[in-house]
C-alpha positions in Angstrom: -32.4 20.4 20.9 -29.2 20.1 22.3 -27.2 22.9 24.0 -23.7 23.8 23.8 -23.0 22.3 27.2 -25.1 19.1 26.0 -22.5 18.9 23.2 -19.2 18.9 25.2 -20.1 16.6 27.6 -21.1 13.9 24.7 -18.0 14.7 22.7 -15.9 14.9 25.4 -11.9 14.6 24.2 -9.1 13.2 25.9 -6.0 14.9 25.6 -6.9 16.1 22.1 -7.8 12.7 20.5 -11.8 13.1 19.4 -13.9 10.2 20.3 -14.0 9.2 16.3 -10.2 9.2 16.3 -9.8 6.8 19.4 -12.4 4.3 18.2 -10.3 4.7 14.4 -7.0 4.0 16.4 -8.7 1.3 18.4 -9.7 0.0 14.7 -5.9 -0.3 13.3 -4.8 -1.7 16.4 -7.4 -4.8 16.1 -6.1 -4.8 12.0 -2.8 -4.8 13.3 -3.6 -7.8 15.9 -5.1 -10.1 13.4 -1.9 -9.2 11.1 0.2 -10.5 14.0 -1.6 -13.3 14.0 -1.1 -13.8 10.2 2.6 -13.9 11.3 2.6 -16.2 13.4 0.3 -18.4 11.5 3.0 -18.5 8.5 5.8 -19.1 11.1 3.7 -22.6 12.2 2.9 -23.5 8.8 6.5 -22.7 7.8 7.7 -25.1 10.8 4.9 -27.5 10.3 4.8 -28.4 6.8 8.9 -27.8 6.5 9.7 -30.9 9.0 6.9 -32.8 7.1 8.5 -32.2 3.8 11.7 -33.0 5.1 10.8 -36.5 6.2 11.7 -39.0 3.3 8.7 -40.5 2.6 7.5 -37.1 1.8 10.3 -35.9 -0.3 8.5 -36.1 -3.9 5.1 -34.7 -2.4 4.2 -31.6 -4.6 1.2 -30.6 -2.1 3.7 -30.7 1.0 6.4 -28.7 -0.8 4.0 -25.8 -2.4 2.4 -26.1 1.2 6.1 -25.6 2.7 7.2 -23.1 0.4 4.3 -20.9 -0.6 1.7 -20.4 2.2 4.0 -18.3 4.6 4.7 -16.3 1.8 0.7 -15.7 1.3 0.2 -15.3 5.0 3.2 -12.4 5.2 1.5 -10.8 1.8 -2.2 -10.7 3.3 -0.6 -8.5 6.4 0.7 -5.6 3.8 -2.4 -4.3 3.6 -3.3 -4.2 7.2 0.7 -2.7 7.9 -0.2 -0.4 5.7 -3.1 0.9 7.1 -1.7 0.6 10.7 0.6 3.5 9.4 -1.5 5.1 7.7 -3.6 5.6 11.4 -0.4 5.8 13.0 1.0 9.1 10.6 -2.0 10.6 10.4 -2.4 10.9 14.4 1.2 11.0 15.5 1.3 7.8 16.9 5.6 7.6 16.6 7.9 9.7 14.7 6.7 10.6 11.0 10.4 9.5 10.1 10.0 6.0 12.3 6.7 5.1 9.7 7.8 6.6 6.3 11.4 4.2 7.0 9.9 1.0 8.4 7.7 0.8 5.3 9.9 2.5 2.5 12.6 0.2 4.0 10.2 -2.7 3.5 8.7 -1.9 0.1 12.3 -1.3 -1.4 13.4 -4.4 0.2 11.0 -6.4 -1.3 10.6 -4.8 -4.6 14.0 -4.5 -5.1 14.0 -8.5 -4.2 11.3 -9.4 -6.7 12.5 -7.4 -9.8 16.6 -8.2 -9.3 17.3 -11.3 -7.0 13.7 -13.3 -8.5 13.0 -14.0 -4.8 10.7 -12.6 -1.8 11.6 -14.1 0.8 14.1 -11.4 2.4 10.9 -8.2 1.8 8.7 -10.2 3.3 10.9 -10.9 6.1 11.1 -7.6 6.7 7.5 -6.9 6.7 7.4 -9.0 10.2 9.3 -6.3 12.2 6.7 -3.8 10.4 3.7 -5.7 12.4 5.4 -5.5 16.1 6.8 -1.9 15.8 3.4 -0.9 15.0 2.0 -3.1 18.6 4.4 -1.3 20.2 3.0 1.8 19.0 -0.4 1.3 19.6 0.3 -0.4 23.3 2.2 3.3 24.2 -0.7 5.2 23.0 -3.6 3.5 24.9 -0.9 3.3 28.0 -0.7 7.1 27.5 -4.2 7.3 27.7 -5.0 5.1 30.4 -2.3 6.6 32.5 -3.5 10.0 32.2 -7.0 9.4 33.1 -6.0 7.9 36.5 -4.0 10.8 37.4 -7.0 13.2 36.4 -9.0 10.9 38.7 -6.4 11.3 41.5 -6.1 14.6 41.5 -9.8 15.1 41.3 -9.9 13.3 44.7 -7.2 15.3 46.2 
């Protein structure tokens, strides 16, 4: 059986932030890694398979054109989902300003909505869900800085 002292040293909070909460926010921020990866990713492939396609012997090749043209715009589409869980995390717990969130995305989703229903193309939404990825790291980075910075100055004044 465990006691009430038991209980508060196991679920022990830092500046608030329960232990479930951390390891949640720990979660996005991995999510939100492997979406900047994703990014990068589709800006290689986009360099890569662009300069093949441009050379002339490879002018009429379909595969090196839908290769060129398509699979950056797959790699920006599989971050939304991750981007969109990342601010999900980052509203819920007050990451950054409630405004900073609901405009990165809304400004995103409009962007490429509006560019998929009137101007037939993607390119320009999905552009704009890059910036969505880094704001987020930055976000993340200034949290755990936070955290880490506060626990060495419990530590130091401990020892004082």
């Amino acid at each position: 059986m465990t006691t009430a002292p038991d209980q508060s040293s196991k679920n022990a909070s830092q500046h608030g932030f329960a232990p479930l909460a951390i390891d949640r926010i720990k979660g996005a921020q991995r999510a939100n890694q492997i979406a900047i990866y994703l990014i990068y990713a589709a800006i290689f492939a986009f360099m890569v398979f662009g300069t093949i396609a441009s050379i002339k012997m490879f002018h009429d090749n379909q595969l090196l054109y839908r290769l060129f043209f398509n699979l950056p715009y797959i790699l920006i589409a599989l971050t939304i989902p991750m981007t969109l869980y990342d601010a999900f995390i980052i509203y819920r717990y007050r990451l950054n300003q409630a405004s900073m969130v609901v405009m990165t995305i809304g400004v995103s989703s409009i962007i490429l909505i509006g560019g998929l229903l009137f101007a037939d193309t993607a390119w320009l939404g999905l552009a704009s869900w890059l910036g969505v990825a880094f704001l987020f790291k930055v976000s993340f980075k200034r949290f755990f800085d936070f955290l880490e910075v506060d626990e060495d100055e419990i530590t130091e004044t401990a020892d004082d």
